[in-house]
TORKOL-380404 format. One line per field, with one value per residue (C-alpha): residue number from 1; residue in one letter; x, y, z negated. Coordinates in steps of 0.001 Angstrom, whole numbers, plus 500000, padded with zeros to 6 digits. Layout:
num	(NUM | ...);
residu	(A | ...);
x	(X | ...);
y	(Y | ...);
z	(Z | ...);
This chain:
num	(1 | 2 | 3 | 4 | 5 | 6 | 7 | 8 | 9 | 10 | 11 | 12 | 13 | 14 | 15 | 16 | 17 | 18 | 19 | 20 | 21 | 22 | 23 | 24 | 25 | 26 | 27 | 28 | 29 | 30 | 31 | 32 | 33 | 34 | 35 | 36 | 37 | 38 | 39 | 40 | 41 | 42 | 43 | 44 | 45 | 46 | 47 | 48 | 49 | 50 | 51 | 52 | 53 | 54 | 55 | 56 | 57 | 58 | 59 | 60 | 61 | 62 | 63 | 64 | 65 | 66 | 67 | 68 | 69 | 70 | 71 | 72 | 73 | 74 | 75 | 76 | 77 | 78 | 79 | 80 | 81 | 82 | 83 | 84 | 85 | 86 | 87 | 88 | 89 | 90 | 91 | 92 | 93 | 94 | 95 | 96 | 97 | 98 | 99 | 100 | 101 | 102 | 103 | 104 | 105 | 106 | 107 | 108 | 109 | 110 | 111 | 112 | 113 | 114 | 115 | 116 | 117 | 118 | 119 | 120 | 121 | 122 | 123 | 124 | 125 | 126 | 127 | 128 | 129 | 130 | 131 | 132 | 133 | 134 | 135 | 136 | 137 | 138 | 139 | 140 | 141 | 142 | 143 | 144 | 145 | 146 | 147 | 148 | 149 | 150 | 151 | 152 | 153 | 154 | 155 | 156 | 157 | 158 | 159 | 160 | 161 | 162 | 163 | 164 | 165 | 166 | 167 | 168 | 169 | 170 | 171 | 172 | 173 | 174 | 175 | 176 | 177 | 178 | 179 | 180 | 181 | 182 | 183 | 184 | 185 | 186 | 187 | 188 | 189 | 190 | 191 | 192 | 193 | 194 | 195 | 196 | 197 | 198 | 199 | 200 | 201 | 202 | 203 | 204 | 205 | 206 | 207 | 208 | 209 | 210 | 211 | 212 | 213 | 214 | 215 | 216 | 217 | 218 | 219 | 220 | 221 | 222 | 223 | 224 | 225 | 226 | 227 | 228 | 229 | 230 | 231 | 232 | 233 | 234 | 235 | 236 | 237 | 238 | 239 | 240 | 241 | 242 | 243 | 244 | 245 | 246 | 247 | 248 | 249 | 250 | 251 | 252 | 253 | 254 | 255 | 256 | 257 | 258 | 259 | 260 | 261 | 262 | 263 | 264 | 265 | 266 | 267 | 268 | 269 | 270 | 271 | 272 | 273 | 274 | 275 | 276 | 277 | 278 | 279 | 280 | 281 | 282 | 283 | 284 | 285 | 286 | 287 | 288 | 289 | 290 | 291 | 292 | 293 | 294 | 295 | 296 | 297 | 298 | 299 | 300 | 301 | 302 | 303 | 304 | 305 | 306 | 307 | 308 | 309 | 310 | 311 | 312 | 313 | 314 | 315 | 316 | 317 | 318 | 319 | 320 | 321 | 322 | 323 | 324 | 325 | 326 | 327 | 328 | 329 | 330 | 331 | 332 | 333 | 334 | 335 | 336 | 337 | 338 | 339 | 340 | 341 | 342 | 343 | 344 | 345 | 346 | 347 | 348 | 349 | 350 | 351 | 352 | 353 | 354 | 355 | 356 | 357 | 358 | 359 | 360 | 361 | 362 | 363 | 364 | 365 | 366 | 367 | 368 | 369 | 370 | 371 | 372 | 373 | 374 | 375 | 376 | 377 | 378 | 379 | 380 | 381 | 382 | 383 | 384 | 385 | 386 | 387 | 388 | 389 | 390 | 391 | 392 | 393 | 394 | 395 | 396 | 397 | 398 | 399 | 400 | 401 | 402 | 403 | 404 | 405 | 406 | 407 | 408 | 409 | 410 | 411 | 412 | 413 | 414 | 415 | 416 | 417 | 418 | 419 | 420 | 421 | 422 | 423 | 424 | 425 | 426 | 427 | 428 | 429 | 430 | 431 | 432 | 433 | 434 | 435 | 436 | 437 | 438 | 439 | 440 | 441 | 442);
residu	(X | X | X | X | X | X | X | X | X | X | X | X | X | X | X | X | X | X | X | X | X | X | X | X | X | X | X | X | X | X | X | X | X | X | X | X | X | X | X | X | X | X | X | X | X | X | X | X | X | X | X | X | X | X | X | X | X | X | X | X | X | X | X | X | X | X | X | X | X | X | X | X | X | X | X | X | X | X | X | X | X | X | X | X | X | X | X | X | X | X | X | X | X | X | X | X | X | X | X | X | X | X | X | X | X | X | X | X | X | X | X | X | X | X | X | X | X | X | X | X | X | X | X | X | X | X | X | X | X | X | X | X | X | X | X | X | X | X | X | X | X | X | X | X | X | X | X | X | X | X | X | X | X | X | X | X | X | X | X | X | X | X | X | X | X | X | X | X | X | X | X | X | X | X | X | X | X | X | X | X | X | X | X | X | X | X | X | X | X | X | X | X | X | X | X | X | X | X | X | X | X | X | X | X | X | X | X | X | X | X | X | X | X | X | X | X | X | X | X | X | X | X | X | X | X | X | X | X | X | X | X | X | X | X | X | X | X | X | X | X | X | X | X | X | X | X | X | X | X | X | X | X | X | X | X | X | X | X | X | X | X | X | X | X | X | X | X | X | X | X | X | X | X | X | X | X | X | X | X | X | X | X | X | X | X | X | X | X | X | X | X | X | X | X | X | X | X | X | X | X | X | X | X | X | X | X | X | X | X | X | X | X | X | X | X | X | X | X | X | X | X | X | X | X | X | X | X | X | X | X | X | X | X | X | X | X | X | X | X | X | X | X | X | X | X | X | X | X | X | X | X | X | X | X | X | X | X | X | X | X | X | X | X | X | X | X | X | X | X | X | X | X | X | X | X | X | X | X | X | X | X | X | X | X | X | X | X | X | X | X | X | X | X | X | X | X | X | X | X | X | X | X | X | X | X | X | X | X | X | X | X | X | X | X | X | X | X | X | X | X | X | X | X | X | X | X | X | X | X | X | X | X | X | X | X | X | X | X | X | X | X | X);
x	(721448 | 722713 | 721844 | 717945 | 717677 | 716974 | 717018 | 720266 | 717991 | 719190 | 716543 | 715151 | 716991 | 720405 | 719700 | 719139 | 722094 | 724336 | 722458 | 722931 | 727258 | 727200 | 725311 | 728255 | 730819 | 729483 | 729249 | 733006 | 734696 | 735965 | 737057 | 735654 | 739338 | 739348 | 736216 | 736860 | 739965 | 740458 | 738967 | 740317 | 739714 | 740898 | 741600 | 742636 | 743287 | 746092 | 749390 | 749528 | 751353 | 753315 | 754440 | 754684 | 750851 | 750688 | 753705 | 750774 | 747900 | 749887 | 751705 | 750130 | 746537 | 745670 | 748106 | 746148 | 742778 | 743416 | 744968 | 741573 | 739461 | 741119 | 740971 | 744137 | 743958 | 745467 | 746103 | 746932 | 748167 | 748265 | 748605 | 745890 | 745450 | 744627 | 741898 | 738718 | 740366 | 740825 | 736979 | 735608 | 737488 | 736138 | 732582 | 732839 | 734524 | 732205 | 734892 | 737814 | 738284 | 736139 | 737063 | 737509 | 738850 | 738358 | 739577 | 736592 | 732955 | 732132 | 728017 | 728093 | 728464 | 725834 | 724139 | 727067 | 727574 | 725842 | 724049 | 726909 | 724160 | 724378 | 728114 | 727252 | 724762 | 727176 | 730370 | 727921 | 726765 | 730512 | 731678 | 728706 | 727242 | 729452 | 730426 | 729065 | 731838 | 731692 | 727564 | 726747 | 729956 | 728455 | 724761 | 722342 | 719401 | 716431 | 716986 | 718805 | 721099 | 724505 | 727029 | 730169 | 731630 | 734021 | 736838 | 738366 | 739181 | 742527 | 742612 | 744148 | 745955 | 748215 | 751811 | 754189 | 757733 | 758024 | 761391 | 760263 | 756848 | 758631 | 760929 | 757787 | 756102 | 754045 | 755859 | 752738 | 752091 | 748645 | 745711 | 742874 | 743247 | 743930 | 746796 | 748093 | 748433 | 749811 | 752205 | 753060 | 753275 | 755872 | 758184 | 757935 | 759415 | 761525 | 762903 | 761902 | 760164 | 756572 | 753272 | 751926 | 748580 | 747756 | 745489 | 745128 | 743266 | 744365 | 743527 | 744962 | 743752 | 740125 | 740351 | 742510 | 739457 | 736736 | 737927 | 739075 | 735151 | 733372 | 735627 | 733986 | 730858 | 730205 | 729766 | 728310 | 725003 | 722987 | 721772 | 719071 | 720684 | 720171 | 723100 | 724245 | 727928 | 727310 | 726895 | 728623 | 730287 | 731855 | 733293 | 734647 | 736800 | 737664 | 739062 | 741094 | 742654 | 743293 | 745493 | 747251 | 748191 | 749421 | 750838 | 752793 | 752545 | 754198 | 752754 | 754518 | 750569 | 748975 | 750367 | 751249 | 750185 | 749483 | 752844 | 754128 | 752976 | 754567 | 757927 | 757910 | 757775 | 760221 | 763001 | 762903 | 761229 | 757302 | 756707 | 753196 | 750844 | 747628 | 748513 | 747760 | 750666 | 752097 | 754564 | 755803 | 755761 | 758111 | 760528 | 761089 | 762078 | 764192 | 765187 | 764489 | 766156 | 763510 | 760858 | 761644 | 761104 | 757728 | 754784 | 750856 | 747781 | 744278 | 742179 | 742375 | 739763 | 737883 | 735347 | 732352 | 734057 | 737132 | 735743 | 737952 | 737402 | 738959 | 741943 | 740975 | 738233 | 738812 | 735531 | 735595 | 732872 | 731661 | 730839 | 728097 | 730016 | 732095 | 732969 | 733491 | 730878 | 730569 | 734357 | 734652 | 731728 | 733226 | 736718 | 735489 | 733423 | 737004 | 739053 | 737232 | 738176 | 741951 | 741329 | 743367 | 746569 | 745707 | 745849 | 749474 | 750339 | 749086 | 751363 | 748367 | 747734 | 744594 | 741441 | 738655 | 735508 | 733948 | 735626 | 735243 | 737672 | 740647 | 738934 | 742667 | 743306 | 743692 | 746128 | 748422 | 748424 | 749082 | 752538 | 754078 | 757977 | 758339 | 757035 | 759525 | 758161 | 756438 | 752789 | 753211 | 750002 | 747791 | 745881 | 744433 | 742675 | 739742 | 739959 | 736071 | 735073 | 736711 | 736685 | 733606 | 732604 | 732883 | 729351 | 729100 | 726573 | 724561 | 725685 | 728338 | 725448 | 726739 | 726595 | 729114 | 731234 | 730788 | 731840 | 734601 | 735835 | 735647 | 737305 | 734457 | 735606 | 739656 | 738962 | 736885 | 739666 | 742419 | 740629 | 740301 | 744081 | 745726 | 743479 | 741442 | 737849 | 736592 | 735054 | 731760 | 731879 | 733992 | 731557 | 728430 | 730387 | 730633 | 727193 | 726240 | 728499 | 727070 | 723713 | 724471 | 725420 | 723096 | 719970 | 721916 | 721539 | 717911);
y	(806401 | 804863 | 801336 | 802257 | 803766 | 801584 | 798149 | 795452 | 792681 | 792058 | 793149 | 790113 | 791859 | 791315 | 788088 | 786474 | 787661 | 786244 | 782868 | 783682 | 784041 | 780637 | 778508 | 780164 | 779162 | 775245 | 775243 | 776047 | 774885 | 778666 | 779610 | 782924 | 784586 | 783442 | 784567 | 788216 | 788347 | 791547 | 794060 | 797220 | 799865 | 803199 | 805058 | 809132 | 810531 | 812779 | 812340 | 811269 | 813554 | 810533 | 808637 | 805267 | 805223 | 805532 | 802652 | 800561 | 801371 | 801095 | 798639 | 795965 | 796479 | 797578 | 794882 | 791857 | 793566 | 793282 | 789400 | 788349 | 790041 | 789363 | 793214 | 795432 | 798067 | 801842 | 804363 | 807916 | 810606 | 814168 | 817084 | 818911 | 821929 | 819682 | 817866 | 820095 | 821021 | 816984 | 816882 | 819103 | 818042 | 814071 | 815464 | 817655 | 814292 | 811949 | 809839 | 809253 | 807179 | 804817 | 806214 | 809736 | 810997 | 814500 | 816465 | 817865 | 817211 | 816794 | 817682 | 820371 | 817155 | 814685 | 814667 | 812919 | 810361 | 807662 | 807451 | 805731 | 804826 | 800838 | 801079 | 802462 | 799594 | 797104 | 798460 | 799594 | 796018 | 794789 | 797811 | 799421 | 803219 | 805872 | 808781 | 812258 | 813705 | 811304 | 811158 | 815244 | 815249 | 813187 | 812983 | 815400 | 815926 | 816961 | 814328 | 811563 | 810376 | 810178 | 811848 | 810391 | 807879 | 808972 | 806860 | 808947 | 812495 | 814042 | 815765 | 819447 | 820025 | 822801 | 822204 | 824150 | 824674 | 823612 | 825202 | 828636 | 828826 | 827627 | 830756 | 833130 | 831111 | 828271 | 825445 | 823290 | 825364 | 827849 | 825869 | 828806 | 831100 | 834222 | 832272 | 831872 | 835814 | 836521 | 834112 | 834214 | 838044 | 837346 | 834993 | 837386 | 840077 | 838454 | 835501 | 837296 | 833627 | 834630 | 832659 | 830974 | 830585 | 831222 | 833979 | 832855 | 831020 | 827613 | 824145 | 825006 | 828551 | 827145 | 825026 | 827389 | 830144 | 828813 | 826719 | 830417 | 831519 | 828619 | 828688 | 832741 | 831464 | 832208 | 830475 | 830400 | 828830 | 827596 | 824131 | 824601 | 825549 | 829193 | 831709 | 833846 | 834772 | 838430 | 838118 | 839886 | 836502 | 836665 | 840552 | 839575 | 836958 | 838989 | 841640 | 838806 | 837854 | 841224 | 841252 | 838155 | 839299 | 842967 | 841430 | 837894 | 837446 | 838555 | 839126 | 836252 | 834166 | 836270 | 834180 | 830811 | 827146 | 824074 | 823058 | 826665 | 826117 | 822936 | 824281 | 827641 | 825650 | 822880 | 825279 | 827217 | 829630 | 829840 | 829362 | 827553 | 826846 | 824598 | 821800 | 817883 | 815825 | 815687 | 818423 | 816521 | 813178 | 815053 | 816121 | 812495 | 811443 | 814422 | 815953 | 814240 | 817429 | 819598 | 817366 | 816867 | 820705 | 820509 | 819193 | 819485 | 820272 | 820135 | 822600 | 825757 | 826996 | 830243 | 832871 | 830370 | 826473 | 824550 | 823426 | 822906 | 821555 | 818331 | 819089 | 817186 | 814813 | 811907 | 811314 | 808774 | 809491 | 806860 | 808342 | 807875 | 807220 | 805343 | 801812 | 799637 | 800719 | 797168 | 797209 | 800263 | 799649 | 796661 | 798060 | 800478 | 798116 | 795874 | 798348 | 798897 | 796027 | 796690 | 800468 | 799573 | 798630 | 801936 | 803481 | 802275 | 802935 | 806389 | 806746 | 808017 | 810293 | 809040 | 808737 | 806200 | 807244 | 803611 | 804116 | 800260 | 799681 | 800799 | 799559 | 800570 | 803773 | 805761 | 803110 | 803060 | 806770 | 807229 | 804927 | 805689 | 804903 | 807752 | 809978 | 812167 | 811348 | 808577 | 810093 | 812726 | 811636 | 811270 | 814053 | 812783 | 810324 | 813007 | 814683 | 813411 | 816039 | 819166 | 818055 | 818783 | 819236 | 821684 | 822852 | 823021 | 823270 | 821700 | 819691 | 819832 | 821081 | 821880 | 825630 | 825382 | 823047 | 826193 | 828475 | 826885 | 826066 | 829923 | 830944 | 833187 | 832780 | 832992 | 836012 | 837626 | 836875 | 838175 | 841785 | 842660 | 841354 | 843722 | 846816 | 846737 | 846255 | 846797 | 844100 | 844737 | 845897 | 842042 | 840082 | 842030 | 841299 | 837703 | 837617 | 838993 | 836836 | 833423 | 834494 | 834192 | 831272 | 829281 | 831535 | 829681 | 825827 | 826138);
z	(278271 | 281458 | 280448 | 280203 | 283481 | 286796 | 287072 | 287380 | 289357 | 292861 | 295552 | 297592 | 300891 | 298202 | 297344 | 300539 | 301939 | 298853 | 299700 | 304028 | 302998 | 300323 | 303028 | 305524 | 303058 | 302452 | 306340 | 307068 | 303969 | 303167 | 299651 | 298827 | 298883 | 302245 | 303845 | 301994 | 303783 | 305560 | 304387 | 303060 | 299866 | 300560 | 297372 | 296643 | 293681 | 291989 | 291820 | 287537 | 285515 | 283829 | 286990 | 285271 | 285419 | 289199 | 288854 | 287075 | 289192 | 292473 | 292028 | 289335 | 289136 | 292781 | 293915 | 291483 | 292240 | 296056 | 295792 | 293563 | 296093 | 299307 | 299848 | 300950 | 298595 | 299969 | 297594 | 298527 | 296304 | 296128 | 294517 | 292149 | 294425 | 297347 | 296092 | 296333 | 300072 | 300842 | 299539 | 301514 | 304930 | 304188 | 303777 | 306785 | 309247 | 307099 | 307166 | 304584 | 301611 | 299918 | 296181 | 295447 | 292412 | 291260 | 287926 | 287352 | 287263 | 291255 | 290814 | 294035 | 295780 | 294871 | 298506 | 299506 | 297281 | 296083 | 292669 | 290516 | 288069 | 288579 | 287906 | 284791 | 284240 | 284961 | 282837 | 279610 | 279398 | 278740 | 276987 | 275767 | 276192 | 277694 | 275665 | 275475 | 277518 | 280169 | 280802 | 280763 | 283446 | 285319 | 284977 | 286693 | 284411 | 287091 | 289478 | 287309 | 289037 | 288657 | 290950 | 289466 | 287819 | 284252 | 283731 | 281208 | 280104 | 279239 | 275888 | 275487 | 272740 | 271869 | 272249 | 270048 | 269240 | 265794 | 265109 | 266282 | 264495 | 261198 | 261829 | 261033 | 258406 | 260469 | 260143 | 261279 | 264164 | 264871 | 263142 | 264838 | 267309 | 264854 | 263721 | 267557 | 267482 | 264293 | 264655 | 269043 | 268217 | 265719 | 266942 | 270644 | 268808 | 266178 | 268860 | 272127 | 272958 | 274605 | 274247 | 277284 | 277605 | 281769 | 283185 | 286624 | 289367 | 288256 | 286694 | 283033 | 282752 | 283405 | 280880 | 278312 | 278894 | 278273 | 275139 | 274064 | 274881 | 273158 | 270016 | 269517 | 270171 | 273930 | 276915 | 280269 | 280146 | 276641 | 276103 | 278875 | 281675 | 280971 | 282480 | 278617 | 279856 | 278754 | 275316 | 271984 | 271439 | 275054 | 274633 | 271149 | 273156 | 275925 | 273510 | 271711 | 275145 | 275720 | 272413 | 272687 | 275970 | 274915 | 271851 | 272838 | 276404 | 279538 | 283089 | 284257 | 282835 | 285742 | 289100 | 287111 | 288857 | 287129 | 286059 | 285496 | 281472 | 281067 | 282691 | 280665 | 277680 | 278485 | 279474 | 276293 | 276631 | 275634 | 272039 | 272706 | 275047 | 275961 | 277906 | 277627 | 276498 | 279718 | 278253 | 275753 | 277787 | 279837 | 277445 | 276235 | 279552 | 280308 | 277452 | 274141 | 271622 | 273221 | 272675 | 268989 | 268787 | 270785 | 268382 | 268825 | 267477 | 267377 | 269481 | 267959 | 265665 | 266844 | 264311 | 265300 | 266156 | 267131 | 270902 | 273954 | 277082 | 278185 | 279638 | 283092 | 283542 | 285800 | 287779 | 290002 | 293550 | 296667 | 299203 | 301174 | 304376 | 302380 | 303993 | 301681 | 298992 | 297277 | 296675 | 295522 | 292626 | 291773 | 291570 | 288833 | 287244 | 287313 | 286171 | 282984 | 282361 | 282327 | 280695 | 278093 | 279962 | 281979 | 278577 | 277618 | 281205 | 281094 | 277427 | 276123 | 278462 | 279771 | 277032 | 277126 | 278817 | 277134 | 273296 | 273276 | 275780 | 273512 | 270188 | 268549 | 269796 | 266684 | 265322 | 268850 | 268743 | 265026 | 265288 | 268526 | 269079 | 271583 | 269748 | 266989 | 264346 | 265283 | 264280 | 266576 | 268897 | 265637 | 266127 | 269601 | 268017 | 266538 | 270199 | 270701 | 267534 | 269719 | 273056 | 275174 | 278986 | 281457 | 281409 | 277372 | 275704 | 278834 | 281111 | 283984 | 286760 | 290770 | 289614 | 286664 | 289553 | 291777 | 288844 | 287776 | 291460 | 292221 | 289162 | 287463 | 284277 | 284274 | 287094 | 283784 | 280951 | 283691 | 284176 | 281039 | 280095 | 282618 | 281939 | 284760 | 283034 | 279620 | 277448 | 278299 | 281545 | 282737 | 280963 | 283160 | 286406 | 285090 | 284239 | 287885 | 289363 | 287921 | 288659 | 291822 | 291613 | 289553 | 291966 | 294783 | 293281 | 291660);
């Protein structure tokens, strides 16, 4: 892949400006700390989920990173609604921060950023190739480049209350997504507890969608690039939405936010829903009876696969008015190095983009001692057989960015859920509406 594209030799303009700064250095005695002295990385990226990873990043490896490099490292954090708006004010000043981390692949914007393929050079040769997930969400096919750099993904589990599923005869929780009705349906009228998987404009619901339209065999484009949103596959799944909805939900899914899911759930009162393992994270720090009741499982198994979409995807950009460019490629490069601290840091949370970086993943996530019991995590470490990109079955292109930045899909699911569309008729305006789309980045 990555490795086999370009070339790692230094240019002759490279080289004789590495030999122009060692003849400075032998001329005034300066340590290479010292002469790099100064100068400053400006990093943005989300505000973590588990906020002892941000403790980590902030405060150990930034802080080390800078002191090796003579570089004041600045990291800025927000929240995930303000990220695409951040984006697009840095473009528009072309001026901001030298790293930029997105949640999702950031392909609308490969004009401004510099092809990240070298960093990929550099890391594969210590760690070895990149995984499926992280090259087609990050790799542009027809020019091929790369527009981003994947750290790691975030897998997206279901997260169920154990005790309430048990109550209707599911004592392991929904294993497809037949078995998420049957059994949400049941407990909401036995228990009164609804299911909560979101219909609205947000992070979660893009993600919960479309793993709902790939496991019936639909999706938004086919292997080539091709726009097949309007397919049999794609009413079969609307029509299931529209039961689960009818059946085990309330309208309460309609104007959630990120975090609405993982606070429905932690109170008491959802029965399930399909979130990373941020929810349960949570409950061990806050309250450890509810998280004994909250257990997880695989992606949920559809009439045609069990396929979800990573639950965020961590894709690191430099921009091309970027100002330290050279620091911020070999911060990434660096950090790679360290992704398995940023693993432990992240409890978890945070999946290797490079599998060899955490070479023991399955056994720290089979025997955790947060976790009740302590194999609670175990079935993360299959995630790469169920979790795929954004752009699925192809690859993560500027118009699935501008599709799933504009909603198309959750916008589809929602209309049919409340009664305002049938089936057939969503999944045309769907269709009509990505056309437009992909006709506007050929």
């Amino acid at each position: 892949m990555a490795g086999d594209r370009g070339s790692s030799r230094w240019s002759r303009r490279q080289f004789v400006k590495a030999a122009g700064v060692g003849a400075l250095a032998a001329a005034t005695g300066l340590p290479r700390r010292a002469r790099a002295q100064g100068k400053t990385l400006k990093i943005i990226q989300w505000s973590h989920f588990v906020p002892g990873y941000d403790k980590w990043f902030d405060g150990t490896f930034c802080k080390q990173w800078g002191d090796r490099h003579g570089t004041r490292v600045i990291v800025d954090h927000i929240s995930i609604p303000e990220i695409n708006a951040r984006a697009a004010a840095e473009v528009s000043a072309q001026k901001g921060h030298d790293l930029f981390m997105f949640l999702s692949p950031p392909a609308a914007y490969e004009k401004q950023v510099l092809d990240h393929t070298e960093i990929y050079q550099q890391v594969e040769k210590r760690w070895g190739k990149v995984n499926d997930l992280g090259h087609k969400s990050t790799f542009n096919p027809k020019t091929k480049k790369y527009f981003a750099f994947a750290d790691s993904y975030v897998p997206d589990p279901g997260n169920y209350r154990q005790d309430l599923w048990s109550q209707v005869g599911f004592p392991h929780g929904p294993d497809t997504w037949e078995d998420l009705r049957k059994g949400a349906a049941a407990i909401k009228q036995k228990i009164g507890n609804p299911c909560g998987v979101g219909l609205s404009q947000e992070l979660d619901t893009n993600m919960a969608m479309r793993a709902l339209l790939w496991s019936f065999g639909g999706s938004v484009q086919d292997a080539e690039g091709r726009v097949v949103i309007n397919s049999p596959q794609t009413v079969q799944a609307l029509e299931f939405m529209r039961a689960l909805q009818k059946e085990a939900q309330t309208g309460e899914v309609f104007t959630w936010d990120p975090s609405s899911n993982n606070r429905g759930i932690l109170a008491g009162k959802l029965s399930f829903v399909l979130n990373a393992i941020s929810v349960t994270r949570t409950a061990e720090k806050e309250n450890p009876e509810m998280s004994k009741k909250i257990q997880i499982v695989p992606a949920l198994k559809g009439p045609v696969r069990r396929m979800a979409a990573e639950h965020v995807m961590d894709c690191y950009v430099i921009w091309k008015f970027a100002e330290n460019k050279d620091g911020a490629k070999q911060f990434l490069v660096d950090y790679m190095d360290a992704f398995g601290d940023a693993f432990k840091a992240s409890e978890f949370y945070n999946f290797p983009c490079f599998p060899k970086t955490v070479p023991d993943l399955a056994q720290q996530v089979s025997n955790d001692p947060k976790g009740v019991p302590p194999d609670k995590y175990k079935v993360l470490s299959g995630v790469t057989e169920w979790a795929t990109n954004v752009g699925y079955p192809g690859y993560a292109t500027a118009a699935i960015d501008e599709v799933f930045n504009t909603f198309v899909i959750p916008t589809m699911f929602a209309k049919v859920a409340r009664d305002e569309l049938p089936a057939r008729e969503a999944a045309k305006a769907a269709e009509a509406a990505v056309k437009r789309i992909f006709d506007k980045w050929k």
